[in-house]
C-alpha positions in Angstrom: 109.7 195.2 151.0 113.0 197.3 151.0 114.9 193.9 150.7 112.5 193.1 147.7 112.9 196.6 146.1 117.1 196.0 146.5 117.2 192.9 144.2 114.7 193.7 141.9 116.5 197.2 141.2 120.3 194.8 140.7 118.1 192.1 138.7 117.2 195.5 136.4 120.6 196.4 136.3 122.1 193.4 135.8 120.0 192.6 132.8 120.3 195.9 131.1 122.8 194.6 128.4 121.8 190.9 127.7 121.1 189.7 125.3 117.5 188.1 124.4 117.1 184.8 122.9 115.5 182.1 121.7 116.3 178.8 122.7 116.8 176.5 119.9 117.3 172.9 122.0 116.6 172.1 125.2 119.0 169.6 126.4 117.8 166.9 129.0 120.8 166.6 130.8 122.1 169.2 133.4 125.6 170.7 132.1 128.6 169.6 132.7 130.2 172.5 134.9 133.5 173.3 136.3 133.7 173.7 139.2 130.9 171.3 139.8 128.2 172.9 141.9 125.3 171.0 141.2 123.1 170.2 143.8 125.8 171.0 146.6 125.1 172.6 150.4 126.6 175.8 150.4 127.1 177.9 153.5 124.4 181.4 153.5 127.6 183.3 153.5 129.7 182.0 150.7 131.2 183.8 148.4 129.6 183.6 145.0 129.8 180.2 143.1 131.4 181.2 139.8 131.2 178.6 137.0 131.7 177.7 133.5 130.3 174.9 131.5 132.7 172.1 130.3 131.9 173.0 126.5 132.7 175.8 123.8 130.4 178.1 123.4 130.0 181.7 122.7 128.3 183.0 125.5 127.0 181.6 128.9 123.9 182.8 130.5 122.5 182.1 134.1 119.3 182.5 135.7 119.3 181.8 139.8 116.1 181.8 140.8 114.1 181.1 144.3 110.2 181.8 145.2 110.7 185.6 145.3 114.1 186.8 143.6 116.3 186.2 140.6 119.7 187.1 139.3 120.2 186.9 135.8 123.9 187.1 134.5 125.3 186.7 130.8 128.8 186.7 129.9 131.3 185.9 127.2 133.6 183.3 129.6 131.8 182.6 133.0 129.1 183.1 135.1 130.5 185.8 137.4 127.7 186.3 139.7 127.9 190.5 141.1 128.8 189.7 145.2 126.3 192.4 146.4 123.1 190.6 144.9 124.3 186.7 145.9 124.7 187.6 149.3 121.4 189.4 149.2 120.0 186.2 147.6 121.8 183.7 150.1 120.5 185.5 153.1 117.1 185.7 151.3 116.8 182.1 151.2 118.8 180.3 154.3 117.3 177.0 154.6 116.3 176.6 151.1 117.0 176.2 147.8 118.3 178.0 144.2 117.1 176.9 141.0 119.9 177.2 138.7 119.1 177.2 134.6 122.0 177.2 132.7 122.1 178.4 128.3 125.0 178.7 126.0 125.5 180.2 122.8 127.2 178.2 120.3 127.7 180.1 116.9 124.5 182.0 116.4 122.0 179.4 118.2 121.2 179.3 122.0 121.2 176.1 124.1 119.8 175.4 127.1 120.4 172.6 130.0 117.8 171.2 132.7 117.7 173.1 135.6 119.7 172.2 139.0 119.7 173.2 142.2 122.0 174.4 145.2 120.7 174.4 148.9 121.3 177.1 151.2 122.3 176.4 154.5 121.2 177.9 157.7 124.3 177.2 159.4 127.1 180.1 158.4 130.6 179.3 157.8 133.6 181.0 159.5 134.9 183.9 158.1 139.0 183.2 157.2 140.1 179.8 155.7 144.3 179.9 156.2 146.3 178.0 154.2 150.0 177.0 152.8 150.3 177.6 148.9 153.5 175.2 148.1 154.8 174.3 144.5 154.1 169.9 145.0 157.8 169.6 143.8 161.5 168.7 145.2 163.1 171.5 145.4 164.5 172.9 148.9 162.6 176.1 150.4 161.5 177.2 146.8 158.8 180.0 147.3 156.1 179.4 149.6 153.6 181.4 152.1 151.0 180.8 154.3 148.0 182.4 153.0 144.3 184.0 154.5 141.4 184.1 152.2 138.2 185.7 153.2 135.0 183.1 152.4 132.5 186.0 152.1 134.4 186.7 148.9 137.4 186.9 147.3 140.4 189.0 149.2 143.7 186.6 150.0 146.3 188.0 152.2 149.7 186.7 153.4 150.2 185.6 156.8 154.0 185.2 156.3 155.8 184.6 153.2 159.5 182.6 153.1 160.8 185.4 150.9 160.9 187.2 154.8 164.1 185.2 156.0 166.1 183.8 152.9 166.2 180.1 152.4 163.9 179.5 154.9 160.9 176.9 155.1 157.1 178.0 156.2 155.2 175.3 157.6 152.5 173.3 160.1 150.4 176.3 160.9 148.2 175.7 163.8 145.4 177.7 165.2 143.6 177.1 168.9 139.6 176.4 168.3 139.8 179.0 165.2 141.3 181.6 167.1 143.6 183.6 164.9 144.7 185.5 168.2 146.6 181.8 168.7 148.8 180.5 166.6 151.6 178.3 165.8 154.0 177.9 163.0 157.3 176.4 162.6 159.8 178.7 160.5 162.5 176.3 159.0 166.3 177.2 158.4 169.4 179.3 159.8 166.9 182.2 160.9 164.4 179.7 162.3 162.3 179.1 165.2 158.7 178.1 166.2 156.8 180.9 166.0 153.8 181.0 169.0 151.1 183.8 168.8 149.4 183.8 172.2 146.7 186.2 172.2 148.4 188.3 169.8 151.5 188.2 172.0 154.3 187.1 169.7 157.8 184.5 171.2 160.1 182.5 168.8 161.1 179.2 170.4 164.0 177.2 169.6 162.6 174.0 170.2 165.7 171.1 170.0 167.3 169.7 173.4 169.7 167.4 174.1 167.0 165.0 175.8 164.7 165.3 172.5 164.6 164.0 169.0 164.2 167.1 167.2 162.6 170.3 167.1 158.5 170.4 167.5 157.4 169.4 164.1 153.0 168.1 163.9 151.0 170.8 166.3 147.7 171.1 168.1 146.5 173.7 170.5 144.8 172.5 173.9 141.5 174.0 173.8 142.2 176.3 177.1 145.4 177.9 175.6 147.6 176.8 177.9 149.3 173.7 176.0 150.2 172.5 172.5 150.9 168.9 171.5 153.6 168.2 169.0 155.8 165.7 167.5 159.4 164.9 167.3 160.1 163.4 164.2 163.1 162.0 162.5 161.5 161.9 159.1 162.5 161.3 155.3 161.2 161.0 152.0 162.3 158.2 149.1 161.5 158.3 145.4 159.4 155.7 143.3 161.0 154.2 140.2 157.4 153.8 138.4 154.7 156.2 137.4 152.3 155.7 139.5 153.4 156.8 142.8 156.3 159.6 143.1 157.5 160.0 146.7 157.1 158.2 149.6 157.5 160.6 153.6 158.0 158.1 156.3 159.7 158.4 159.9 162.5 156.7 161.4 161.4 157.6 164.6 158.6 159.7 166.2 157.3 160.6 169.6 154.6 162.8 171.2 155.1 165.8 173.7 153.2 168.4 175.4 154.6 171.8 175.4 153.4 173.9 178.5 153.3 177.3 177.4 153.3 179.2 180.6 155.9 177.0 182.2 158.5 176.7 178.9 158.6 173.2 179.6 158.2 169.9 177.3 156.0 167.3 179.4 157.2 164.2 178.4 155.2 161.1 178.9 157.0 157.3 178.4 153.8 156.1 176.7 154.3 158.6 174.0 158.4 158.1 173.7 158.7 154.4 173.1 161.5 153.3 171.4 159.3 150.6 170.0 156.5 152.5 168.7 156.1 155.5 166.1 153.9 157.9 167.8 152.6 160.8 165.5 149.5 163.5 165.0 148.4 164.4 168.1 145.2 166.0 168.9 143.1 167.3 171.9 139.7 166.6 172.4 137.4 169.1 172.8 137.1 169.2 176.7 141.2 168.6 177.0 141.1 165.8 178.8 141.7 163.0 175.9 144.5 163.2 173.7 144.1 161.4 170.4 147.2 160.3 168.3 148.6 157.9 165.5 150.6 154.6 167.1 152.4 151.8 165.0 154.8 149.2 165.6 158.6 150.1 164.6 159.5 148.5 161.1 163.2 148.6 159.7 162.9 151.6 157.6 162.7 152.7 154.7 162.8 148.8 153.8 159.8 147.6 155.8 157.5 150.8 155.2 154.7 149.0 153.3 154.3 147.4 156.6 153.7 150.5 159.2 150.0 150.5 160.2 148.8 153.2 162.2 146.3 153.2 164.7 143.7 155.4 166.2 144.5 155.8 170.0 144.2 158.0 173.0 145.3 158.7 176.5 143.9 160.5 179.0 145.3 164.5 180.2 144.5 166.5 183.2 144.8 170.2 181.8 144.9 171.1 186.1 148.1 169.7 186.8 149.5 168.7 183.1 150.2 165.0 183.6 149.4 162.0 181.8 147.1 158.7 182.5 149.3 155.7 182.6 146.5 153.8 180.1 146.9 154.0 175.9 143.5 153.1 174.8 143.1 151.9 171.3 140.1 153.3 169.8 140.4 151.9 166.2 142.6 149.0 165.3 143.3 150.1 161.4 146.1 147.6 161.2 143.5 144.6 162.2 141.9 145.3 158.2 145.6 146.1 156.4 145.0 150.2 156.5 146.8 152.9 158.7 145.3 155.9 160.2 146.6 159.3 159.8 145.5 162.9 160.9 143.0 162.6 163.6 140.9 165.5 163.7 138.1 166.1 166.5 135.0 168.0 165.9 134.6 170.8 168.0 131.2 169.4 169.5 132.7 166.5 170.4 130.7 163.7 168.4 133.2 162.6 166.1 136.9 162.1 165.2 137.7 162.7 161.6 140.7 160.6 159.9 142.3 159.7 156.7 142.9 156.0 156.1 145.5 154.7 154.1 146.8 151.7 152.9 150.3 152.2 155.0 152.6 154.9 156.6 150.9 158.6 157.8 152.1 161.0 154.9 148.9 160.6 153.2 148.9 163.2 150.5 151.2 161.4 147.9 148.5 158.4 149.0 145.7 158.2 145.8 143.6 155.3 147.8 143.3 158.0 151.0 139.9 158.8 151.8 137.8 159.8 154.8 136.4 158.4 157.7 134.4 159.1 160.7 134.3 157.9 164.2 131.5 158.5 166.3 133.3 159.1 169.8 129.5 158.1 171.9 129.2 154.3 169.5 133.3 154.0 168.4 131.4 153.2 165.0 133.7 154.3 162.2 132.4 155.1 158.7 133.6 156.0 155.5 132.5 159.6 154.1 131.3 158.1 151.0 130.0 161.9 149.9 133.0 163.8 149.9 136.1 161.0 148.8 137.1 159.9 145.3 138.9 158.0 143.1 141.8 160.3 144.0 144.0 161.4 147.3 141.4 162.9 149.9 143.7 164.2 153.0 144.2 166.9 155.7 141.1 168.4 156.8 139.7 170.9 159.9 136.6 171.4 161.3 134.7 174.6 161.2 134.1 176.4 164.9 130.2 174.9 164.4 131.5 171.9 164.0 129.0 172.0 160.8 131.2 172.5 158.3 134.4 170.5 157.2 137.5 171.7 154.3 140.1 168.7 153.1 142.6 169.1 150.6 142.0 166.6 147.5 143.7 165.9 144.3 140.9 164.7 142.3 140.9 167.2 139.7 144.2 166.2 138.2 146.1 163.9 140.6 148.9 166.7 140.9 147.8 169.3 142.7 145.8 169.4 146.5 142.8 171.6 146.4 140.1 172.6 148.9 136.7 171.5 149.2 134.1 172.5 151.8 131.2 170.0 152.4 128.4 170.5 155.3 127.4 167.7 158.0 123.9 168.2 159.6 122.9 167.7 162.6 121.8 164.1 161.8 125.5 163.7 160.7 124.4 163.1 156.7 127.1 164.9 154.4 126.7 167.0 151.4 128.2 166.5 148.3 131.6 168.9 148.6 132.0 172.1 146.6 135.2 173.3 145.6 136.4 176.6 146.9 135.3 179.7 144.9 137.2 181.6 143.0 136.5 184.7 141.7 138.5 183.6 138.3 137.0 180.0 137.6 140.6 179.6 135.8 142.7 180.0 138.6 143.0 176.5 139.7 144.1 176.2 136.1 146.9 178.7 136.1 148.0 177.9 140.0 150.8 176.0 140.1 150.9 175.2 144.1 149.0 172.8 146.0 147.0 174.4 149.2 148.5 172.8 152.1 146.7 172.1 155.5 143.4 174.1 154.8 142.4 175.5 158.6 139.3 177.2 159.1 139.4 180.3 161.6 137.4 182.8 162.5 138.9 185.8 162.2 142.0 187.5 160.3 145.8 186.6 161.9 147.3 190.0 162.0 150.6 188.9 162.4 153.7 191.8 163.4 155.8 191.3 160.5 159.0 193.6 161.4 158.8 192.4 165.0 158.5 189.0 164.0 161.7 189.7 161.4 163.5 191.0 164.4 162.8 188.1 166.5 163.9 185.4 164.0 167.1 187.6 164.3 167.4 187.1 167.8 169.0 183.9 169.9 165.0 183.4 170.3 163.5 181.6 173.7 165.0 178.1 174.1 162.3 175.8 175.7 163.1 173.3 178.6 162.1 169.9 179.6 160.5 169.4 182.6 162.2 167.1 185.2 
């Protein structure tokens, strides 16, 4: 009754200075709204769904409405939709749905659109979504950061920020199961280094030896803590001539390590280093006993790059000793139907193994025919993710802790610009139609002129030392061996 007497007294409140109306026309379509939340699965702790409709108008007014409770909002620009009441409404109605009716005012005369809904899920999402805000140019270290938004609403911190160390690169944040206790990022430049959070417990490797390509470039964390897997990559980038594509990121030559953390030491494995093989994007499996990764055969680059084809493989990893199988299994052949595979992500609970597919090569985000696929790790059935791709580049993504919950970075709003969408997969592994993130200003993806980078989902805020870490990147930092 308390809970009843809370959102009546806001609806009250809320509706004190709107204005009443007649509606004039009752449209039979629903509107056309930006960012499009019609009839999407949203987590029960979002933060509000702020929206406008795609036509001029006056003023916009919103009912939400479920069995028991209402908000009403009216405003001049957007619905802006008071946090205190929507989370009182969310966690009112977990497991079912909001009726949404939507009326504008043009000139003197109101308007109104069929009704819509939006379905609230029972399953919660995790609390911090990090990310890298980069301008999607050419220019060398222009400004850039690595960025923590809150989900429950609309706070955004810096993690770090390149303005730190000058003329520096931030890049490849990774994060182990969510954690933000662990993490890794690669600081690029003079004052650089690889920059390893281990329960909060801050070192800055210097990562290039004289028996390896190059310095650690693609992480991921082993689920105990005790190992990362990265790349060593000699990549480069060429420019299109026509319109329709712009850049092109490709490798010369790649392999896969396994840094163990403890130990300082690069585990090196020949199945991983071949000289006639690109081996990229590694990831652990859930239990840390498979690691997944991107093999294709050598081409003469950049001449032959149309012609690398990635596939989905694996190899087997005892976490107790840290040694390899001698086996590469080959768990999707891509190249068998002309595409390439790139990012490999597992779902926490083990069932699946989410990928982008591509046409060629494994920088996907310049890619516009990239979409997403699942492969079911029990079957080895792979299926496209009809609900959340488009016409447009879909790309990285990351799994939520709950393995309910996945974000991916898309350009289908303009074909410039990445941004994040969150879209839910049940327990029957059906997926909702993906929701853009919120924004508290529904014209900020407007105004923003950076691309979110590698959207991560954690659970909690990175508190990151920044005058220690300053310090550190100062320092001769701790160089990392190889293990003999």
């Amino acid at each position: 009754m308390k809970h009843l007497l809370i959102i009546i007294s806001t609806l009250v409140l809320l509706s004190a200075c709107n204005e009443t109306f007649k509606v004039k026309k009752t449209y039979s379509t629903v509107p056309d709204l930006f960012p499009d939340y019609i009839g999407v699965t949203i987590p029960c702790n979002i933060a509000p769904l702020n929206f406008k409709v795609n036509e001029d108008y006056s003023k916009i007014d919103v009912v939400l409405e479920t069995k028991n409770e209402s908000i009403h909002v009216q405003h001049n620009d957007f619905a802006n939709f008071p946090i205190d009441p929507w989370r009182e409404l969310l966690n009112a109605n977990k497991g079912d749905s909001i009726q949404v009716k939507v009326s504008i005012k043009k000139e003197n005369d109101w308007y109104a659109y069929q009704p819509f809904s939006i379905y609230v899920s029972d399953d919660a999402i995790d609390d911090y979504l990090a990310y890298r805000l980069i301008a999607p140019g050419y220019e060398v270290y222009s400004k850039m950061g690595i960025y923590q938004r809150s989900l429950q609403d609309f706070k955004q911190d810096a993690i770090y920020e390149n303005t730190l160390v000058q003329g520096s690169c931030v890049n490849c944040h990774s994060f182990r199961m969510g954690s933000a206790k662990d993490m890794s990022m690669h600081i690029r430049g003079k004052q650089g280094g690889t920059v390893l959070l281990t329960d909060n417990k801050m070192e800055v490797l210097k990562t290039k030896t004289v028996e390896t390509l190059s310095k650690f470039v693609y992480p991921y964390w082993h689920p105990s803590g005790n190992y990362m897997a990265y790349t060593l990559n000699d990549t480069h980038q060429v420019f299109h001539s026509s319109s329709n594509k712009r850049v092109e990121v490709f490798d010369n030559a790649s392999d896969v390590i396994v840094y163990d953390i403890a130990k300082n030491e690069i585990i090196k494995c020949d199945a991983l280093m071949s000289d006639s093989v690109f081996e990229t994007f590694p990831s652990f499996s859930p239990d840390g006993k498979t690691l997944y990764f991107c093999s294709a055969k050598t081409e003469i680059m950049p001449v032959e790059y149309t012609k690398v084809k990635y596939n989905l493989c694996s190899i087997s990893f005892d976490p107790q000793n840290g040694t390899f199988g001698t086996k590469v299994d080959t768990l999707f052949k891509a190249s068998n139907i002309g595409k390439s595979v790139t990012f490999p992500r597992p779902s926490p609970d083990g069932k699946y193994v989410m990928f982008t597919l591509v046409d060629y090569g494994n920088f996907s985000i310049w890619h516009k025919e990239a979409d997403l696929f699942l492969l079911d790790t029990e079957t080895n059935k792979v299926t496209a993710i009809d609900a959340a791709n488009s016409d447009d580049t879909e790309s990285y993504h990351s799994w939520s802790s709950d393995s309910r919950w996945f974000v991916f970075s898309s350009r289908r709003l303009n074909g410039l610009y990445t941004r994040p969408y969150i879209a839910h997969l049940n327990a029957d592994g059906i997926v909702g139609k993906p929701f853009l993130l919120p924004q508290k200003d529904i014209n900020h993806y407007d105004d923003l002129l950076f691309s979110y980078n590698i959207p991560e989902f954690i659970t909690e805020k990175v508190n990151i030392d920044i005058p220690k870490l300053e310090a550190q990147l100062k320092g001769e930092g701790k160089q990392v061996r190889v293990r003999n």
